[in-house]
Backbone as XML, in Angstrom:
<?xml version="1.0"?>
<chain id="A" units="angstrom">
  <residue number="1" name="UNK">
    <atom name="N" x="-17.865" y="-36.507" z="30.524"/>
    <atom name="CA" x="-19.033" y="-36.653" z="31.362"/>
    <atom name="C" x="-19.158" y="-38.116" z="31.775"/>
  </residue>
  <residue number="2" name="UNK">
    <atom name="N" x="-19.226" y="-38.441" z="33.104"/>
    <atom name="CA" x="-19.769" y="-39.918" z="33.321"/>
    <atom name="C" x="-21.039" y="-40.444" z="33.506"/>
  </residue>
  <residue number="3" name="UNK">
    <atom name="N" x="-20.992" y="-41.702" z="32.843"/>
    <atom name="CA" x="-22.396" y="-42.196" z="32.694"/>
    <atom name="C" x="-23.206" y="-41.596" z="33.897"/>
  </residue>
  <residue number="4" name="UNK">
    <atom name="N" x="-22.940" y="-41.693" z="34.784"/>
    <atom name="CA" x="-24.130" y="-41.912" z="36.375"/>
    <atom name="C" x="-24.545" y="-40.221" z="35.859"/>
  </residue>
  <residue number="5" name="UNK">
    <atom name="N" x="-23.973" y="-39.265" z="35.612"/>
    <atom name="CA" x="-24.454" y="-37.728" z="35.518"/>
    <atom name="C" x="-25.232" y="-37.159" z="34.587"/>
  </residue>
  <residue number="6" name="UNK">
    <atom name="N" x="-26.312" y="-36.896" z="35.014"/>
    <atom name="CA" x="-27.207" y="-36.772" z="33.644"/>
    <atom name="C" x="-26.716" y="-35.432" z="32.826"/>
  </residue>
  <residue number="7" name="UNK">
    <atom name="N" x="-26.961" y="-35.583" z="31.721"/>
    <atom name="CA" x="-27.195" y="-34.665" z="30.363"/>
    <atom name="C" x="-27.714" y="-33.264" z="30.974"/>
  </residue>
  <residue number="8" name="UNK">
    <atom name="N" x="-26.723" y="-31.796" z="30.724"/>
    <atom name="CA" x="-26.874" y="-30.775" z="30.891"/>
    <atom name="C" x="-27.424" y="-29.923" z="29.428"/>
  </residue>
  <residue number="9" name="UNK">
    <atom name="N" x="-28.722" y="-29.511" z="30.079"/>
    <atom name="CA" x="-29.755" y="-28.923" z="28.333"/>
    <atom name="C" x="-29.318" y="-27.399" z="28.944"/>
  </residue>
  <residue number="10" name="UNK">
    <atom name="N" x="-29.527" y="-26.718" z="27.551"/>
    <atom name="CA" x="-29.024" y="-25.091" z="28.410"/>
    <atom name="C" x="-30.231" y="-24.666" z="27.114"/>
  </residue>
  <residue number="11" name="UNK">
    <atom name="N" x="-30.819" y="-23.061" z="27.684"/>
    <atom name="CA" x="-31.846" y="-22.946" z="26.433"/>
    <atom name="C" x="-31.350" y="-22.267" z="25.174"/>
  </residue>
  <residue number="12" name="UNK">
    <atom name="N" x="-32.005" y="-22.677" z="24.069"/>
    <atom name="CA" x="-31.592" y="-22.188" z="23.104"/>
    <atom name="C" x="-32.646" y="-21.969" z="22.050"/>
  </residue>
  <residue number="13" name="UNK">
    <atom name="N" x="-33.197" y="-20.743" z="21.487"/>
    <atom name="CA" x="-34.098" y="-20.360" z="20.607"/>
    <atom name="C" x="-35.731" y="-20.800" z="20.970"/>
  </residue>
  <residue number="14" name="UNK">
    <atom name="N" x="-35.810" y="-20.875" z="22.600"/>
    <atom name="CA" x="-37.153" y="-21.455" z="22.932"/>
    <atom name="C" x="-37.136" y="-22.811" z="23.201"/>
  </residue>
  <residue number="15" name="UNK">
    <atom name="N" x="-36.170" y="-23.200" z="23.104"/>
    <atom name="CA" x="-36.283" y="-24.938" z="23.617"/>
    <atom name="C" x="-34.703" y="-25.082" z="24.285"/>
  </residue>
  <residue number="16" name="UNK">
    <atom name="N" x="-34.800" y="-26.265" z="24.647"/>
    <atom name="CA" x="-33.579" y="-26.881" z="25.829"/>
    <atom name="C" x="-32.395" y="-27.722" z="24.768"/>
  </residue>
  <residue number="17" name="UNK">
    <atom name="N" x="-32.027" y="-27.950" z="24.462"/>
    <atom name="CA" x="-30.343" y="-28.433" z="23.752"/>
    <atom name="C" x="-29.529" y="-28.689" z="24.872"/>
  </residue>
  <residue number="18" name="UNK">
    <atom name="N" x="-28.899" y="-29.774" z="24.185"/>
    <atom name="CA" x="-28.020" y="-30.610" z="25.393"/>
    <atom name="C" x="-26.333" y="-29.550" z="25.383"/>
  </residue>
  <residue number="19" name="UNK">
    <atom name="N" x="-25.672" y="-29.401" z="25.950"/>
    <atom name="CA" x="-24.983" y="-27.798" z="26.240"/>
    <atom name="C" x="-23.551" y="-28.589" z="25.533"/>
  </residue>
  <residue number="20" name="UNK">
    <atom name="N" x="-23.350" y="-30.433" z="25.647"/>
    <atom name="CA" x="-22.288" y="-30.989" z="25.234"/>
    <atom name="C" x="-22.905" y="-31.051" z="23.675"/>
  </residue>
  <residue number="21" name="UNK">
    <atom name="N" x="-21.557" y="-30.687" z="22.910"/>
    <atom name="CA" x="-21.343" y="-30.234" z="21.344"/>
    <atom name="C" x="-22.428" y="-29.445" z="20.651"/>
  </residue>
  <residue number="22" name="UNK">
    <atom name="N" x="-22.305" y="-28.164" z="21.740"/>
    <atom name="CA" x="-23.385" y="-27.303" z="21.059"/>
    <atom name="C" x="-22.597" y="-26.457" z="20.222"/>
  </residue>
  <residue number="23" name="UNK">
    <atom name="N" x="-22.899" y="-26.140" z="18.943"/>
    <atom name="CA" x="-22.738" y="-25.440" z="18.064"/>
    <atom name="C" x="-23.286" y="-24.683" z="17.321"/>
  </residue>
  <residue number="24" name="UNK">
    <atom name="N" x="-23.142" y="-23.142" z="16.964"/>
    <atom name="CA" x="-24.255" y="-22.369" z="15.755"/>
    <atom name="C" x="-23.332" y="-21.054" z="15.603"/>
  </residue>
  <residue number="25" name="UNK">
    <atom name="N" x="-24.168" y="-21.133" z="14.628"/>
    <atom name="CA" x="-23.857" y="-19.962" z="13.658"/>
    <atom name="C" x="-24.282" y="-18.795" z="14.653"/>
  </residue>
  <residue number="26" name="UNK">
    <atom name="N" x="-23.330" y="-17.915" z="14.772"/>
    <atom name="CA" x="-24.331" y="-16.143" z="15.485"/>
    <atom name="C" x="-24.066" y="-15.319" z="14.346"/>
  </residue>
  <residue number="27" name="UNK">
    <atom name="N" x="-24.761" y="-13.867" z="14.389"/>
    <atom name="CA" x="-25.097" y="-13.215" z="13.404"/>
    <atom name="C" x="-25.071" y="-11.602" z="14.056"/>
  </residue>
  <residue number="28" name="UNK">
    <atom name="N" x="-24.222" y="-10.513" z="13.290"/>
    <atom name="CA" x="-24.088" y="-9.833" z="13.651"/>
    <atom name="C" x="-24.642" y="-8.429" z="13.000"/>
  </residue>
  <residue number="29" name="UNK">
    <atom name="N" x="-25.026" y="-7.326" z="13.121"/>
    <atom name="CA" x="-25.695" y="-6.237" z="12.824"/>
    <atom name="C" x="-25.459" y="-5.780" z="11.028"/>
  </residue>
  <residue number="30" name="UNK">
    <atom name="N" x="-24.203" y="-6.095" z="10.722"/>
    <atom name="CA" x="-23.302" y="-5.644" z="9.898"/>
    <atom name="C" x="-23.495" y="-6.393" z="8.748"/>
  </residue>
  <residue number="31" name="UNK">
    <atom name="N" x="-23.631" y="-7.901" z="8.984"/>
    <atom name="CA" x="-23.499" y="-8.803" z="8.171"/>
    <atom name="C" x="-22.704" y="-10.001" z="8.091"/>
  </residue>
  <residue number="32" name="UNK">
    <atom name="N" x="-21.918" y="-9.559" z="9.296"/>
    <atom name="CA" x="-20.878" y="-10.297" z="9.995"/>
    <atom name="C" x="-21.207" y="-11.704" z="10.536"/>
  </residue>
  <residue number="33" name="UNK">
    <atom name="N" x="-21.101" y="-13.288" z="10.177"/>
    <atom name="CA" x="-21.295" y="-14.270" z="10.981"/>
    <atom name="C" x="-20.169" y="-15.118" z="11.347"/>
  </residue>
  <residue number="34" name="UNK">
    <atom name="N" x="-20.003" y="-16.092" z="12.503"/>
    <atom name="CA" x="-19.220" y="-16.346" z="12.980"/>
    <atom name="C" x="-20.013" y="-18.105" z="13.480"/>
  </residue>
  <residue number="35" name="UNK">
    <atom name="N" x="-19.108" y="-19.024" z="13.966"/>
    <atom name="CA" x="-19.296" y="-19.799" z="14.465"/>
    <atom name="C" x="-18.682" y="-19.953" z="16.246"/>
  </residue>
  <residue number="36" name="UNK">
    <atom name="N" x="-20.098" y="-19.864" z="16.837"/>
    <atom name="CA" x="-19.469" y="-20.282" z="18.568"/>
    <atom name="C" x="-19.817" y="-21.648" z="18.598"/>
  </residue>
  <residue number="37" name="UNK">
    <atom name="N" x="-18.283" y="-21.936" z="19.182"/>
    <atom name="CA" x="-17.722" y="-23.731" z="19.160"/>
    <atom name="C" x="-18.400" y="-23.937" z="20.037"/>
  </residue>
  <residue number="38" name="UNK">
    <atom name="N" x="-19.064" y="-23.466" z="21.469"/>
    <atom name="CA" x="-19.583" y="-24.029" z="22.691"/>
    <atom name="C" x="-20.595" y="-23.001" z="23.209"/>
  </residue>
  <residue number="39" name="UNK">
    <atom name="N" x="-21.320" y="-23.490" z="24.024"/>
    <atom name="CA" x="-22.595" y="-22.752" z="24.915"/>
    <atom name="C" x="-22.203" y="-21.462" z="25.634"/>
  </residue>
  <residue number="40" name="UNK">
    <atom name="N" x="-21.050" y="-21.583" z="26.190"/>
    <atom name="CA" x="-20.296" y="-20.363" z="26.772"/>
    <atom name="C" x="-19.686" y="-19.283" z="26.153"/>
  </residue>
  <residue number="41" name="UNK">
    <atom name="N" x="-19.566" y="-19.796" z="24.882"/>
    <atom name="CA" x="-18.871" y="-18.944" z="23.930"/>
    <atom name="C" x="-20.184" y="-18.276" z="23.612"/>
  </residue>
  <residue number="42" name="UNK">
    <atom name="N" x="-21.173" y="-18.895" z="23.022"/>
    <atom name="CA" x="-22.613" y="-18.834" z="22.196"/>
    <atom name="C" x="-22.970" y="-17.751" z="23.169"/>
  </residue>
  <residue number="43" name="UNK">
    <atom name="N" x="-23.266" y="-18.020" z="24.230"/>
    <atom name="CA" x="-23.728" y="-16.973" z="25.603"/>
    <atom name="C" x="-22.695" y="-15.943" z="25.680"/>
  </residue>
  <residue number="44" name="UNK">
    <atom name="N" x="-21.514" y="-15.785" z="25.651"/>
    <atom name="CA" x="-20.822" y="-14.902" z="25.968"/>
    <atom name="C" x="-21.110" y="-13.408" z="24.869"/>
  </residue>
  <residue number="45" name="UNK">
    <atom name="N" x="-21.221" y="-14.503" z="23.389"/>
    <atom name="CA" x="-21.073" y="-13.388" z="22.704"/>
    <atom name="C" x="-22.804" y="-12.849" z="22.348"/>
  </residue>
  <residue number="46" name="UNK">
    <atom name="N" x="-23.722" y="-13.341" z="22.961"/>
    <atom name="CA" x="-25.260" y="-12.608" z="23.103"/>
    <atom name="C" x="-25.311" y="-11.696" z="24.143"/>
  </residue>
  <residue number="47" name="UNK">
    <atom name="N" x="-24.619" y="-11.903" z="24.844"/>
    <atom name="CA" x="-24.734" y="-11.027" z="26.074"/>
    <atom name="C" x="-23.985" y="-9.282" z="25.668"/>
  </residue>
  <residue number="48" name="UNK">
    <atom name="N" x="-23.416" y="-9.309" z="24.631"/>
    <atom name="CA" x="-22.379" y="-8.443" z="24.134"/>
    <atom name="C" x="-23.529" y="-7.530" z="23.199"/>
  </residue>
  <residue number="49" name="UNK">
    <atom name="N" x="-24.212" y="-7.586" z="23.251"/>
    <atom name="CA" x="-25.055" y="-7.016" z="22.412"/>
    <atom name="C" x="-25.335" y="-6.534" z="21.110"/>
  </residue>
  <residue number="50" name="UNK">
    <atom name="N" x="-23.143" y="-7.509" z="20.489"/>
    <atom name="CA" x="-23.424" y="-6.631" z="19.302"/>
    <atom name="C" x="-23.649" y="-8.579" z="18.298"/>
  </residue>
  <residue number="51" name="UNK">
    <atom name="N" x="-23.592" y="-9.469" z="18.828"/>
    <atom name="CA" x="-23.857" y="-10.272" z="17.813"/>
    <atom name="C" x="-25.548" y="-11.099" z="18.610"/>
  </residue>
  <residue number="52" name="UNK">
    <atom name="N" x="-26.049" y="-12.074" z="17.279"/>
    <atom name="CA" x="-27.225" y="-12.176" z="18.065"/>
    <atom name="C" x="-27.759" y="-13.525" z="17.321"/>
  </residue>
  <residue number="53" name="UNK">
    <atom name="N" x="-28.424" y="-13.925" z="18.159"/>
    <atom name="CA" x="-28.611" y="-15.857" z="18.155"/>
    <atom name="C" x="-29.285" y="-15.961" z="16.087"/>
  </residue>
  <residue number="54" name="UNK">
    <atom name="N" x="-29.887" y="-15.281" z="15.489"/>
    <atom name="CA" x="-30.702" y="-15.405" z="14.374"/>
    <atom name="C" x="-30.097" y="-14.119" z="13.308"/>
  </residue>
  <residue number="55" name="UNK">
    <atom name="N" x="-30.436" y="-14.080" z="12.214"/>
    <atom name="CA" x="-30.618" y="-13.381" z="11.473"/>
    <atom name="C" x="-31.465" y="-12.273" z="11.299"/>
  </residue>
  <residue number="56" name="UNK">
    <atom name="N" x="-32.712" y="-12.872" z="11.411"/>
    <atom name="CA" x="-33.553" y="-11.685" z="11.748"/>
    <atom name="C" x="-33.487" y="-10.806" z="12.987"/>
  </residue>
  <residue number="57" name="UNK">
    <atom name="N" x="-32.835" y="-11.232" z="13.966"/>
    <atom name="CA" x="-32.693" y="-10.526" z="15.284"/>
    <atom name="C" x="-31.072" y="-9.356" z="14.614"/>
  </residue>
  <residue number="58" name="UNK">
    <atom name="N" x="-30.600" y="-9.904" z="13.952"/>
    <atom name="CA" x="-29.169" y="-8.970" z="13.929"/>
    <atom name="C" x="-30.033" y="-7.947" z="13.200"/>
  </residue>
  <residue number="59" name="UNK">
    <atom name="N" x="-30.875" y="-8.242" z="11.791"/>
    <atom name="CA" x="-31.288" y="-7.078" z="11.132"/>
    <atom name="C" x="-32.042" y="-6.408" z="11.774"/>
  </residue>
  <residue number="60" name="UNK">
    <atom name="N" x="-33.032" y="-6.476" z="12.734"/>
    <atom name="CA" x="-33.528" y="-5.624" z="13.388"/>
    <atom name="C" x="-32.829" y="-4.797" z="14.509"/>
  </residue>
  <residue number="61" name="UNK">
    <atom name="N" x="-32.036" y="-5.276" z="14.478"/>
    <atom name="CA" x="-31.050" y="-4.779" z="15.537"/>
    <atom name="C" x="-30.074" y="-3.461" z="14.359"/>
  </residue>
  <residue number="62" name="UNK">
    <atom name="N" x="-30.209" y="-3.464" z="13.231"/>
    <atom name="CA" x="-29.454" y="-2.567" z="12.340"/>
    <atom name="C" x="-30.148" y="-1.361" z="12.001"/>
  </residue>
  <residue number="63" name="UNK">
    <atom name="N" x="-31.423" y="-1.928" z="12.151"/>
    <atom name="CA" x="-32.479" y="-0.554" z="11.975"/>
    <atom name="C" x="-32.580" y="0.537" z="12.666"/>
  </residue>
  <residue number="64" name="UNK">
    <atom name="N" x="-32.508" y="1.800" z="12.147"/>
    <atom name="CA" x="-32.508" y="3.201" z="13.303"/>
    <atom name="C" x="-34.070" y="2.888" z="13.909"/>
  </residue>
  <residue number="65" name="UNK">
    <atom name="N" x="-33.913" y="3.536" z="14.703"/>
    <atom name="CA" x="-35.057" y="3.943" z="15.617"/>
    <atom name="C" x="-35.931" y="4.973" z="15.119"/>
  </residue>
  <residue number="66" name="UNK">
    <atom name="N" x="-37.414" y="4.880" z="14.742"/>
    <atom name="CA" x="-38.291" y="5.656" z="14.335"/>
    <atom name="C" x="-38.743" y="6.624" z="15.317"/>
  </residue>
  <residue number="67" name="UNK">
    <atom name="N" x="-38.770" y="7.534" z="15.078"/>
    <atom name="CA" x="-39.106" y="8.556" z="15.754"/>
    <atom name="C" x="-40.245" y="9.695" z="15.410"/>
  </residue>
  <residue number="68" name="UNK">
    <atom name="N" x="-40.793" y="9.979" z="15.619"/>
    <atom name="CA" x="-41.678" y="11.299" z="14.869"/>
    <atom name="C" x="-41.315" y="12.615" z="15.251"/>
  </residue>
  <residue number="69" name="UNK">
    <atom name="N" x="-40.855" y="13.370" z="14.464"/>
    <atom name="CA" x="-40.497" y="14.575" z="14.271"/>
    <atom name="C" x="-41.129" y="15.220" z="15.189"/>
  </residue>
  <residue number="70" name="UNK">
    <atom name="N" x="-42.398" y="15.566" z="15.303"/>
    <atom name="CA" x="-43.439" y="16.544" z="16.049"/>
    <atom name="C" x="-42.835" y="16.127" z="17.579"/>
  </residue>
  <residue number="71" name="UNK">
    <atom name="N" x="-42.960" y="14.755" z="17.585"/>
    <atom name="CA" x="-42.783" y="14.519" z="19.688"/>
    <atom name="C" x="-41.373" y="15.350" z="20.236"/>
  </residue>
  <residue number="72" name="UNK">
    <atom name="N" x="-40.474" y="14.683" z="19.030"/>
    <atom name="CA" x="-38.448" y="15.664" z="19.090"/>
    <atom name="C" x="-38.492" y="17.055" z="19.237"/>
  </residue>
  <residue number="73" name="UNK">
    <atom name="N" x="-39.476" y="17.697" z="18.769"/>
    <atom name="CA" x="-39.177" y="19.344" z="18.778"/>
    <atom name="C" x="-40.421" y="19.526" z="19.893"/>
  </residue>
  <residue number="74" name="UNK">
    <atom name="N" x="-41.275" y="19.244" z="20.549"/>
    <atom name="CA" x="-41.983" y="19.354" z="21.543"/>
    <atom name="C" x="-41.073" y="19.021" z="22.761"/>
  </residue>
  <residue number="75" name="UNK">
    <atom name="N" x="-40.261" y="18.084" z="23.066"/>
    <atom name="CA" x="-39.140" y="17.951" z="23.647"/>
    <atom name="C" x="-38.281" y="19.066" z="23.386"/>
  </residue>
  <residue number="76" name="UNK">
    <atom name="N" x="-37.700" y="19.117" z="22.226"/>
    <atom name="CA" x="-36.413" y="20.680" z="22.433"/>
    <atom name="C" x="-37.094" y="21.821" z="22.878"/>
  </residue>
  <residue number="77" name="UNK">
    <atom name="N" x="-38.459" y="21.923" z="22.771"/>
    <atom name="CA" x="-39.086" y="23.174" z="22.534"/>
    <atom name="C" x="-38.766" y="23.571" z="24.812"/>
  </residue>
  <residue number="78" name="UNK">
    <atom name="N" x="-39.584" y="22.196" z="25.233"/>
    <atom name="CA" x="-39.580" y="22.089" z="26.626"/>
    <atom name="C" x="-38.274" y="22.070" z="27.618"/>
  </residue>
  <residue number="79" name="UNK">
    <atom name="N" x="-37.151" y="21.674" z="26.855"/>
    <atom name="CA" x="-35.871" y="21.171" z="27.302"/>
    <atom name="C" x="-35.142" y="23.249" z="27.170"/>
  </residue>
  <residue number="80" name="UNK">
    <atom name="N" x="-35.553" y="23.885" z="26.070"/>
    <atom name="CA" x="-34.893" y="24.941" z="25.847"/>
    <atom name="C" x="-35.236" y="26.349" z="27.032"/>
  </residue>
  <residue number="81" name="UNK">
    <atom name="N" x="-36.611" y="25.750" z="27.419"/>
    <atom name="CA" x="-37.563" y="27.149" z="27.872"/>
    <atom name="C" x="-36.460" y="27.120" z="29.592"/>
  </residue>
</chain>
């Protein structure tokens, strides 16, 4: 980068970070973590939906989907007729 060009921030977790020697940990559904060496990498692999900027975002991301029984069979009941 040359001096005269200012500093490129890219966002990250709610705030701006400078995008030169960005580094972090991502976190995946499974338990799986990894290190993205750069911003593009970091972005590439959020966009993928299966790894994710935090910890708490991967575990919620592992959880089934709640559902209530009664709404599912009011649906089959309507879907069958």
């Amino acid at each position: 980068m040359h001096r005269d060009q200012p500093e490129e921030y890219v966002p990250y977790l709610n705030r701006s970070v400078p995008r030169r020697g960005f580094r972090t940990m991502i976190y995946a559904s499974d338990g799986r973590e990894k290190l993205a060496e750069s911003y593009d990498e970091f972005d590439a692999y959020i966009h993928s939906d299966t790894w994710f900027a935090t910890k708490d975002e991967a575990l919620a991301a592992s959880k089934p989907i709640k559902r209530k029984n009664k709404e599912v069979k009011e649906i089959n009941e309507y879907v069958s007729e």
